[in-house]
C-alpha positions as CSV (number, residue, x, y, z in Angstrom):
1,X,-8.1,14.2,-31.7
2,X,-7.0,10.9,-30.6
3,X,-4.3,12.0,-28.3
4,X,-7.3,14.4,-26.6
5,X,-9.0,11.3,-25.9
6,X,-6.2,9.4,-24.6
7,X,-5.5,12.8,-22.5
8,X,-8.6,13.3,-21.1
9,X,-9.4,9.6,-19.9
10,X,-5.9,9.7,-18.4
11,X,-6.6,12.7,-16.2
12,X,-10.1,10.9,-14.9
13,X,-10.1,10.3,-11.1
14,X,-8.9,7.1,-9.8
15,X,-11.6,5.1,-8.4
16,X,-11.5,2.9,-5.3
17,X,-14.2,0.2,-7.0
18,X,-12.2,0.1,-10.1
19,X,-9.1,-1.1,-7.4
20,X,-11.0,-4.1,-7.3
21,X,-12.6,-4.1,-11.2
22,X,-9.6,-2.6,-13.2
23,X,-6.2,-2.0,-10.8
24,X,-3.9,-1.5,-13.6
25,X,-6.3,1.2,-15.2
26,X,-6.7,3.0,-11.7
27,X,-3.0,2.9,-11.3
28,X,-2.4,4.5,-14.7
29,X,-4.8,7.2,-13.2
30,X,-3.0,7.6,-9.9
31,X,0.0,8.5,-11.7
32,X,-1.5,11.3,-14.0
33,X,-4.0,12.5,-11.6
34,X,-3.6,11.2,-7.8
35,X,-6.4,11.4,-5.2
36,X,-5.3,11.6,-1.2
37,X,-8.3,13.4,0.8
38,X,-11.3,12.0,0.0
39,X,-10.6,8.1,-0.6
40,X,-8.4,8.0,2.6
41,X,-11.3,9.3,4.3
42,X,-13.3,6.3,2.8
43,X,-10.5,3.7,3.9
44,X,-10.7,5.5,7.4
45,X,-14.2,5.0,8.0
46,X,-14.4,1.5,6.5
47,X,-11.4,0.7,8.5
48,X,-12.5,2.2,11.9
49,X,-16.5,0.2,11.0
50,X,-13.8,-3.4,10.4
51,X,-12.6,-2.0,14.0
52,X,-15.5,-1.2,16.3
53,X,-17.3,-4.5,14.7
54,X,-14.0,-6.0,16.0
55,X,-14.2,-4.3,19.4
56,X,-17.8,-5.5,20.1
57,X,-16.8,-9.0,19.5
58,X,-14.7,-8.6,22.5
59,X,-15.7,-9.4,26.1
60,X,-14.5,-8.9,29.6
61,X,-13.9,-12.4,29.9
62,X,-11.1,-11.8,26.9
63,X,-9.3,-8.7,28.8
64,X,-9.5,-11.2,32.2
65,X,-7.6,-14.2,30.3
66,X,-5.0,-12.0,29.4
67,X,-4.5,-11.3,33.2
68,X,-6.4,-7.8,34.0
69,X,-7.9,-7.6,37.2
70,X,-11.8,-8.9,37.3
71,X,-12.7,-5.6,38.9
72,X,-11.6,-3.4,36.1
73,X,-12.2,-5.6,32.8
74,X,-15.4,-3.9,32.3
75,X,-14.0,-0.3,32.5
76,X,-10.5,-1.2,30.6
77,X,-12.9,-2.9,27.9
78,X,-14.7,0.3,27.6
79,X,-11.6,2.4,26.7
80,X,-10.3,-0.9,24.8
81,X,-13.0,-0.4,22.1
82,X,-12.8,3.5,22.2
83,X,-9.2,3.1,21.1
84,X,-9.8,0.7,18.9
85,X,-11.7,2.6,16.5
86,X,-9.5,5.6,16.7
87,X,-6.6,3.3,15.5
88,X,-8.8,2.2,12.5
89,X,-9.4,6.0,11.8
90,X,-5.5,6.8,12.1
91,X,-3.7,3.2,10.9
92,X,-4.7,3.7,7.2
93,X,-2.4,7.1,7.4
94,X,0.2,5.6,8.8
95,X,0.3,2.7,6.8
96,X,0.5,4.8,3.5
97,X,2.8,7.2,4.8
98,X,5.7,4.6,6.0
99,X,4.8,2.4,3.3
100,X,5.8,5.6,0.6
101,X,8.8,6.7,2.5
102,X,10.2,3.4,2.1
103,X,9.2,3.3,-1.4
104,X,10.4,6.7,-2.2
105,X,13.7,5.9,-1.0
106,X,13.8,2.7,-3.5
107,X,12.7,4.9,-6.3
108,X,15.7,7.6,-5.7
109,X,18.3,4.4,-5.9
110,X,16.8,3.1,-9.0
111,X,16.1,6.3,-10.6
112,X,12.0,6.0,-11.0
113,X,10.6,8.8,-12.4
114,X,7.8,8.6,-9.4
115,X,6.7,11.5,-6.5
116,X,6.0,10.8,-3.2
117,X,2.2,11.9,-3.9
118,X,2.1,9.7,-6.4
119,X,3.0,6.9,-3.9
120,X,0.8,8.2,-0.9
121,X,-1.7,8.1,-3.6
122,X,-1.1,4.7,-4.5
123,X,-1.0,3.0,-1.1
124,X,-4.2,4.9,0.1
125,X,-6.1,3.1,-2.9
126,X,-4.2,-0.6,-2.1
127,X,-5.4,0.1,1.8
128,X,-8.6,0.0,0.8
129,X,-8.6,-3.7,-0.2
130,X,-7.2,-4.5,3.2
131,X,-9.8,-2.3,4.5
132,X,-12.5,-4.2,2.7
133,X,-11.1,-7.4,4.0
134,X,-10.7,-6.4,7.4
135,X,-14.3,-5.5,7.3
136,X,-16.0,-8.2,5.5
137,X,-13.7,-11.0,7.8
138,X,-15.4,-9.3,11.1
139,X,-18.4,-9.4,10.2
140,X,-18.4,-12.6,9.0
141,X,-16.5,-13.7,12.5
142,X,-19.2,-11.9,14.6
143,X,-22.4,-13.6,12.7
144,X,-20.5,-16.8,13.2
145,X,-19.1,-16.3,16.4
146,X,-15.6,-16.5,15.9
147,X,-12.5,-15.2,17.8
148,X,-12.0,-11.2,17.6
149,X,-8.9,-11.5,15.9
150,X,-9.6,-14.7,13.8
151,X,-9.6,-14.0,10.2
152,X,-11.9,-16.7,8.8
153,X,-9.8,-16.0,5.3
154,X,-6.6,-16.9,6.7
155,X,-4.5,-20.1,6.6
156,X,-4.6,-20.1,10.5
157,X,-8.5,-19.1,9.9
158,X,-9.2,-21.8,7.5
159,X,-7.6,-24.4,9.3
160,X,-8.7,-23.4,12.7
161,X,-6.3,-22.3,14.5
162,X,-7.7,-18.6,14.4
163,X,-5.1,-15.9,14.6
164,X,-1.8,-18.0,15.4
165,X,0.9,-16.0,13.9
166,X,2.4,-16.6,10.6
167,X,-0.8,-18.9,9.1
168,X,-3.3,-15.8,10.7
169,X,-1.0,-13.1,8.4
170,X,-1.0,-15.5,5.1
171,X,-4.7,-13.9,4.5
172,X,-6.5,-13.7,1.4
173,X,-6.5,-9.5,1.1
174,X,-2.8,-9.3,2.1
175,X,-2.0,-11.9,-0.6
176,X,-4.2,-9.6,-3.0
177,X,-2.4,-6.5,-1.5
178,X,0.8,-7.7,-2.6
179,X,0.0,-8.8,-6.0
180,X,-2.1,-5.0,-5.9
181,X,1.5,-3.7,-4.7
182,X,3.3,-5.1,-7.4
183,X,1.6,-4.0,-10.0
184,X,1.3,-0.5,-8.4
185,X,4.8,0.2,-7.9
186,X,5.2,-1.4,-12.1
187,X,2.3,1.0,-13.3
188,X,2.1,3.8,-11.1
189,X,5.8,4.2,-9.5
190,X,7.5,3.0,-13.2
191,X,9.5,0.4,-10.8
192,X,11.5,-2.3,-13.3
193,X,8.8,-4.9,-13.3
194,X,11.0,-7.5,-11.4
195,X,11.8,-4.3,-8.8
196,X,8.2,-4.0,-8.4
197,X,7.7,-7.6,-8.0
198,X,10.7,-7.7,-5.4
199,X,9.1,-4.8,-2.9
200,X,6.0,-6.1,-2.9
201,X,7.3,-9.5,-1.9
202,X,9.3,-7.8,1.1
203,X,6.6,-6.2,2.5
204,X,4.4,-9.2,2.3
205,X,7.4,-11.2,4.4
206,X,7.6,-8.2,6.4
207,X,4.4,-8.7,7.8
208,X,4.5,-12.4,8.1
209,X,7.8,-11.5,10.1
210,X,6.1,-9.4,12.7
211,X,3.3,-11.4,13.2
212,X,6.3,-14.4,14.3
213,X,7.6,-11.8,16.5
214,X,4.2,-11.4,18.3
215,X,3.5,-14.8,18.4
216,X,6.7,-15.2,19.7
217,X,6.5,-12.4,22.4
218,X,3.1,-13.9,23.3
219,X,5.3,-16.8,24.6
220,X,2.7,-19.1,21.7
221,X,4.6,-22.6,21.3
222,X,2.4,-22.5,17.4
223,X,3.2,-21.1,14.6
């Protein structure tokens, strides 16, 4: 009778609130019964709401600092934001998919007894943090008046100096994605626990890493 129990409240849905309430419950979850559809619709839409809040925050004046013509800011803005939300629509996808291929190919090396499903699965509930946070730091930017791309949870946020490469990526949510990572890849993906710690952790530099490169292709003397 006991074992029923324990059955049955393993094979209940994952739930993207509990990602926030209870992860290492919902990750248990994912494992014995993982959800794709529905809650990467729900990151989509969140995600492409964080966008067009951060398209409408942008201006022609923006587009005409960054050297296009003063005759066609208006027009390239339009399309701008039109693309802008698609990529929020699409980005979550992509994210998850890259994210478990990469994963995958760890777990064949170390032997985890994990699907590629499972790990889609995974990284579509983890997006919606970043989702979340995307979100919540636009519309707190656009009530304040901040910088489209300025992160007010940041380090570069915090200390002013808005999105400037490596302090814009050390953010609050990606921080809380890694950690959500960790555990994910330890619960979920049955990763050695210092294995899951170690991924999680390279992804995080990852990211810090490409936001250097841009600031560094954006010709910014700041880090």
């Amino acid at each position: 009778m006991e074992t029923q129990i324990e059955t049955n409240a393993a094979k209940q849905p994952p739930s993207l609130i509990g990602i926030f309430t209870s992860p290492g419950e919902q990750f248990k979850r994912i494992r014995t019964n993982p959800k794709i559809w529905v809650p990467l619709l729900i990151v989509a839409v969140v995600n492409a709401v964080g966008m067009g809040i951060m398209a409408m925050m942008m201006d022609s004046d923006m587009l005409i600092k960054q050297g296009v013509p003063e005759e066609n800011a208006d027009t390239i803005l339009g399309f701008t934001r039109i693309a802008m939300v698609a990529t929020g629509v699409i980005t979550p996808a992509i994210g998850a998919l890259i994210s478990s291929a990469i994963m995958i190919a760890v777990a064949k090396i170390s032997n985890a007894p994990v699907t590629f499903r499972q790990l889609f699965s995974m990284n579509t509930y983890i997006s919606f943090v970043a989702a979340i946070g995307h979100l919540l730091n636009m519309a707190v930017g656009y009530l304040i008046g901040a910088d489209a791309e300025t992160h007010v949870t940041s380090l570069g946020g915090l200390l002013g100096k808005g999105s400037s490469g490596v302090l814009g990526a050390i953010e609050l949510f990606a921080i809380w994605g890694m950690v959500l990572t960790a555990i994910g890849l330890y619960r979920t993906a049955r990763f050695p626990k210092g294995l899951a710690w170690a991924v999680a952790i390279v992804f995080f530099l990852f990211g810090i890493g490409l936001a250097a490169i841009g600031t560094l292709m954006q010709g910014a003397p700041k880090l």
